[in-house]
Every structure is written in structure tokens, then in C-alpha cells.
C-alpha positions in Angstrom: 91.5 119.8 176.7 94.4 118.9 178.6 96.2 117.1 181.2 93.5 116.8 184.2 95.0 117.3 187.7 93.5 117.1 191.2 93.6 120.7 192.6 92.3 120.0 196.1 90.6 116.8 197.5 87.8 118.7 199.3 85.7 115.1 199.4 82.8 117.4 198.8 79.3 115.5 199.2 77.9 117.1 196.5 80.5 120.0 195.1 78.6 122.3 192.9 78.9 126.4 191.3 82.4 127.1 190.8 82.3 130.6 189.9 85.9 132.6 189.4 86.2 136.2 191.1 88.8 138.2 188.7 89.8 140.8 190.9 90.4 138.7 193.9 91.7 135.4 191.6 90.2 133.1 194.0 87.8 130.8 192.9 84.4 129.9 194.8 82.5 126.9 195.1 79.8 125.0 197.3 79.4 121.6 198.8 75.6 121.5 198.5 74.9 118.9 201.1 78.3 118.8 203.0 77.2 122.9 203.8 79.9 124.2 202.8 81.5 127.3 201.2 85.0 126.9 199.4 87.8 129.5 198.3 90.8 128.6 196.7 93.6 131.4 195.6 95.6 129.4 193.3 98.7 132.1 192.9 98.5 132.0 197.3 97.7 128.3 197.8 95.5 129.1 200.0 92.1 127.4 200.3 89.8 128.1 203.2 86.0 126.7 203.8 83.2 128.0 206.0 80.7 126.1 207.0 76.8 127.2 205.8 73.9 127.1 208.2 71.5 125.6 205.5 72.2 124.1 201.7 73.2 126.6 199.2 73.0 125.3 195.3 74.4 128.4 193.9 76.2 131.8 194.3 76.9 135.1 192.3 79.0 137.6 193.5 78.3 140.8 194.9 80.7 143.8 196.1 80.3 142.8 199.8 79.7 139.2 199.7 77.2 136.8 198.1 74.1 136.1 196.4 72.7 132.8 197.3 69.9 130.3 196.0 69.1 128.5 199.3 66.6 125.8 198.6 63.5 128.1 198.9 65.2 131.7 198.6 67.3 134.0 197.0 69.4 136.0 200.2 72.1 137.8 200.8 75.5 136.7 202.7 78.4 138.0 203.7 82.1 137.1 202.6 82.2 134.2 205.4 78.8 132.7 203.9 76.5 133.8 206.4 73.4 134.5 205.3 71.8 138.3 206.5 68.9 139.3 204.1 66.0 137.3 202.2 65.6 139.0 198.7 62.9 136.7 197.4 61.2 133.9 198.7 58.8 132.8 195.9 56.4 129.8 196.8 57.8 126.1 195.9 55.8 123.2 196.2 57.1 121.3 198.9 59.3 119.0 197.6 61.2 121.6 195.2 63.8 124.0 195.6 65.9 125.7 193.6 69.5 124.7 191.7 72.1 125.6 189.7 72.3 129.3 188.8 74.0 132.3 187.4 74.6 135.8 187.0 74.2 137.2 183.3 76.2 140.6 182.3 73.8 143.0 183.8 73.1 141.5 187.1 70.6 139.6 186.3 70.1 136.1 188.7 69.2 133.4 186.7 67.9 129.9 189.2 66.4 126.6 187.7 64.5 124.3 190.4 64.5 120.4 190.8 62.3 118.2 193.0 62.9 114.6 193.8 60.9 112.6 191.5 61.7 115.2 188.3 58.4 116.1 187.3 58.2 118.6 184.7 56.5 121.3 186.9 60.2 122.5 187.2 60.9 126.4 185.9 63.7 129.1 185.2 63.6 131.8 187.3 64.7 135.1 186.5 65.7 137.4 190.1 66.3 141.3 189.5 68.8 143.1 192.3 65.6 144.9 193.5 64.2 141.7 194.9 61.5 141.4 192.0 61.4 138.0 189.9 59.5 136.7 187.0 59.2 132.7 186.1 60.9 132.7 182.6 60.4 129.4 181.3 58.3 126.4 183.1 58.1 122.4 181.8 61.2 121.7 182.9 62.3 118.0 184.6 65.8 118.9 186.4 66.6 122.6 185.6 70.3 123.1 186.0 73.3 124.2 184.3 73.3 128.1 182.5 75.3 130.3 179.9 75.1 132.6 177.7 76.9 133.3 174.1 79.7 135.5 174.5 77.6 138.3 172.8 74.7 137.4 174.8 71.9 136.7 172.0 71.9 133.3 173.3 71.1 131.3 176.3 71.9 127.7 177.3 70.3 126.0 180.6 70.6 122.2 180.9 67.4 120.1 182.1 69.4 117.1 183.5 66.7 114.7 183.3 65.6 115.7 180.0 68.9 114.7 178.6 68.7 117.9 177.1 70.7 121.4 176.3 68.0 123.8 175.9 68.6 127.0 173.4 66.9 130.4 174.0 67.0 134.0 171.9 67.9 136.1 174.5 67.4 140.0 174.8 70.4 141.5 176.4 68.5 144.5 177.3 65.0 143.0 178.6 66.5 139.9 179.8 63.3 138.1 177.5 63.9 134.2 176.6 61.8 133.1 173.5 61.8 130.6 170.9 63.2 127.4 173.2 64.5 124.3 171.1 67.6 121.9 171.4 70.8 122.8 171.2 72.2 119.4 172.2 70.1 116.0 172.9 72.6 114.0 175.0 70.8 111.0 175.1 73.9 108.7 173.2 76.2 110.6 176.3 76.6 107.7 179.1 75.5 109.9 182.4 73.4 113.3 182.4 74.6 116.9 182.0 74.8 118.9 184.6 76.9 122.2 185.0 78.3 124.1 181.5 80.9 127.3 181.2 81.2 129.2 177.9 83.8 130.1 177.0 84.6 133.3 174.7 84.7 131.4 171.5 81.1 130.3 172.2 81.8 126.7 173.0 80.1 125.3 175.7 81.6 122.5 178.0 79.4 120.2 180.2 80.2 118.1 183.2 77.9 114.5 182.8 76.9 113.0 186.1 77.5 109.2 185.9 78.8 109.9 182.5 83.2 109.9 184.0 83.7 112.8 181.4 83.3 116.3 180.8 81.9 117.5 176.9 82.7 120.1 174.8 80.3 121.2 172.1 81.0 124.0 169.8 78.8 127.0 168.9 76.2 124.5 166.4 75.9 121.9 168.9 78.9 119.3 167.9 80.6 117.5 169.8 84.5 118.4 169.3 86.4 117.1 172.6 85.6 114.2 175.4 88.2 114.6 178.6 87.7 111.7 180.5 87.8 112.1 184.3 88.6 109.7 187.3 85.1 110.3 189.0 81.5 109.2 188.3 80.5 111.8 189.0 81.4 115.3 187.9 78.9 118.1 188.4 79.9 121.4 187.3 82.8 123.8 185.1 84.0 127.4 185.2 87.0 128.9 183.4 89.1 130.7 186.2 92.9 131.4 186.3 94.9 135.1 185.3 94.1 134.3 182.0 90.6 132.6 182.3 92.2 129.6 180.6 92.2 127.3 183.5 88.7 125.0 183.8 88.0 124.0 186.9 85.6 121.0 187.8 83.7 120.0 190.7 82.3 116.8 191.6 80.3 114.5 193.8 80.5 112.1 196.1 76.8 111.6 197.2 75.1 108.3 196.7 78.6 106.2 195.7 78.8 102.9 197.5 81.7 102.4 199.6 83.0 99.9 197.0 82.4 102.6 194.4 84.5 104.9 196.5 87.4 102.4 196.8 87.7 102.7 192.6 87.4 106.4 192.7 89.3 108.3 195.6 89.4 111.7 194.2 85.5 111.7 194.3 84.5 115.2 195.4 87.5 116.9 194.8 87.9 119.6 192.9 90.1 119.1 189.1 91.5 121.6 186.7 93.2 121.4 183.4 94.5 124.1 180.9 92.3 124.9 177.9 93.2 126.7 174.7 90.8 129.0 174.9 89.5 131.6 177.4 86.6 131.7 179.4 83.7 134.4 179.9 84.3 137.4 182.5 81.4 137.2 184.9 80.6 140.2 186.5 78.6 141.0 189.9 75.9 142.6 191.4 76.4 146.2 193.3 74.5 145.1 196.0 75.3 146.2 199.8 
């Protein structure tokens, strides 16, 4: 990991999702509670943000638009983030909804939820682009971050308040989880983890809430690189850039004190710094 640079000081309550669009080179995140929608094209300078009617915790690209995980729903959206179709709308308890999320390489949506005291009635959802959805894995405190191997046999979603880096087998074709275990306890890790990336060597990098640093574990679960960055509170990675060599962080703002703000001005912004590696292509969904 390299030098760490401020890319653009967004001030985002709670920045979350970065996700790179390839064909566009423009890379998309959201401001969970702040309600907003970001886009930055790097080679353009240009950064643009559009403000959401309710709070969106993750998106997935489709080929007009957006696929969204409101807090109770998976809709649809069009480029400027407004939302136009419900796909699902399973039934949460009341004070869950869902989180992080992503796409896997057939267009599969994958959503974890959270509720505000963490109880482990928290689940991984899996949403098919016909609007159908099965509960893939329940017991989970604070589901959040998701990857996959670069050859897809594996998949990684973080329960935050677990401390934990869950492991599955994954089936490509099915889309089936099975056999869940640990692939990293980050218990000894000041903070919790929150958002990963993959990258195409199968390392998997972690932003730690609280924790002032982002992780990088390799294929087996060892550590192998600590960057340290100038917030509390980072949230979430994604490899982006021509060459899918650039990692981008988000970060968070929500619940600092103003004298923690004073130490920390870049929190919410988003960062970046060149890796020596490249990231995962992600792909998206067809939908109209």
C-alpha cells in the first residue's frame, strides 16, 4: 500500500459502497445518512452528487441506472438516483434494514442486514434480477462487507459486530453458500471491519471502523499490510482506476464529537492510494 491522498472532501455523514463502473471510469458511492449519491470521473475531474429521497446502503450497477438496497427494499433507480421500481420488499423486523451489498459475476445481489442493538437475528440475502430472493445465511450480529475469490469458489462477508470475516464455499453456478467458518477473527484489530475489495490475486483489504487503518489479509487469512489513515473512521474499499490499481476508501463522519472533528478534518471524505496489484471487474445487471 501506498502513499494515501485525499481525493475529494465530500464530509460524507456516513460514506459507504464505492463501487467502480469500467466503461464509464467513474466511480460511485453513497452517503448513507447525508442521502446522497456520488460520482467522481477521475481522468474528467469531475464529481457530481444527487441528492436521494430516502437512505440507500448499497448499489450495483445496471445498464440504465441502479440497483439499490434501501433500508427495507431492493428497487430500481435511474442514473440521477431516483428511485422507480420496488423489486423486492421482504419483511424486516422493525428496527432492521438492510446494508452493505454486492453484485457477484452473474448478477446475482448479494445484501446483509443490521439492526440497532446487533442481535444475531441478522441474515445474508441473496436477490435474483427477476425479483425472487432466498435468505442465504442467518445468525448474523452486523452483516456487512462482501467478496468473492477471483475464481469465485469463495465468498467473504464481514459481521462487523462479530469481529469476524466469515468464509463460505461458494457455487458459481447455483449461487449456494455452505460450510461457514472464519477466515479472519479481528478481535486483536483496534476498531471493527466493515467494507472489503478483492483484489485479483485473492487478497482481501478491509476498512476498520474506529480502528484509523485499512487491512490487508492474503488469500489464508494473514495479515500482510496495515495503511494507516487520518480518520476514525473508515468504512468501506473498491479497486477503481484504468487499470483497477487505484483503492479508493470512503469514510464516516457520523457520531464524532466536534472535538473529534477538530483532530480529523478529512472525516468523510473520500481517499485513494495506488496498489500493486489489480482489483476484480465487477460486472452489472441487464436490467431496464
Amino acid at each position: 500500500m501506498r502513499d494515501l491522498r485525499v481525493v475529494i472532501e465530500c464530509a460524507d455523514e456516513l460514506g459507504e459502497c464505492p463501487r467502480w463502473h469500467s466503461e464509464t471510469q467513474a466511480l460511485h458511492w453513497l452517503d448513507i445518512e447525508g442521502r446522497r449519491l456520488h460520482r467522481y470521473v477521475p481522468h474528467k475531474e469531475q464529481y457530481e452528487t444527487n441528492v436521494l429521497v430516502e437512505r440507500v446502503s448499497a448499489l450495483a450497477f445496471r445498464s440504465e441506472g441502479y440497483l439499490f438496497a434501501c433500508e427495507k427494499s431492493i428497487s430500481m433507480a435511474n442514473i440521477d438516483g431516483q428511485i422507480h421500481s420496488r423489486l423486492a420488499e421482504p419483511d424486516l423486523p422493525a428496527d432492521t434494514r438492510f446494508n452493505d451489498g454486492m453484485l457477484d459475476h452473474t448478477g446475482r445481489f448479494w445484501v446483509g442486514t443490521i439492526n440497532a442493538e446487533h442481535r444475531p437475528d441478522n441474515a445474508l440475502y441473496c436477490f435474483d434480477s427477476d425479483g425472487t430472493f432466498h435468505i442465504a445465511d442467518t445468525g448474523i450480529f452486523s452483516g456487512n462487507g462482501i467478496g468473492w475469490s477471483p475464481d469465485y469458489t469463495r465468498m467473504y462477508f464481514v459481521d462487523s459486530r462479530a469481529h469476524m470475516i466469515h468464509m463460505y464455499d461458494f457455487d458459481g453456478k447455483t449461487g449456494n453458500v455452505s460450510n461457514r467458518r472464519p477466515f479472519v477473527y479481528t478481535n486483536a484489530e483496534p476498531g471493527v471491519p466493515d467494507g472489503i475489495a478483492v483484489d485479483q490475486d485473492g487478497y482481501v483489504v478491509c476498512a476498520f471502523w474506529d480502528g484509523w487503518q485499512v487491512v490487508r489479509y492474503d488469500p489464508q487469512g494473514t495479515v500482510v499490510a496495515r495503511m494507516k489513515v487520518p480518520v476514525a473512521r473508515p468504512t468501506a474499499c473498491a479497486y477503481g482506476g484504468p487499470d483497477l490499481n487505484t483503492l479508493y476508501i470512503t469514510s464516516a463522519r457520523k457520531g464524532l464529537s466536534a472535538s473529534s472533528l477538530l483532530h480529523q478534518p478529512f472525516a468523510g471524505a473520500l481517499f485513494a492510494c495506488e496498489m500493486p496489484v489489480r482489483g476484480m471487474h465487477l460486472g452489472y445487471l441487464s436490467l431496464s
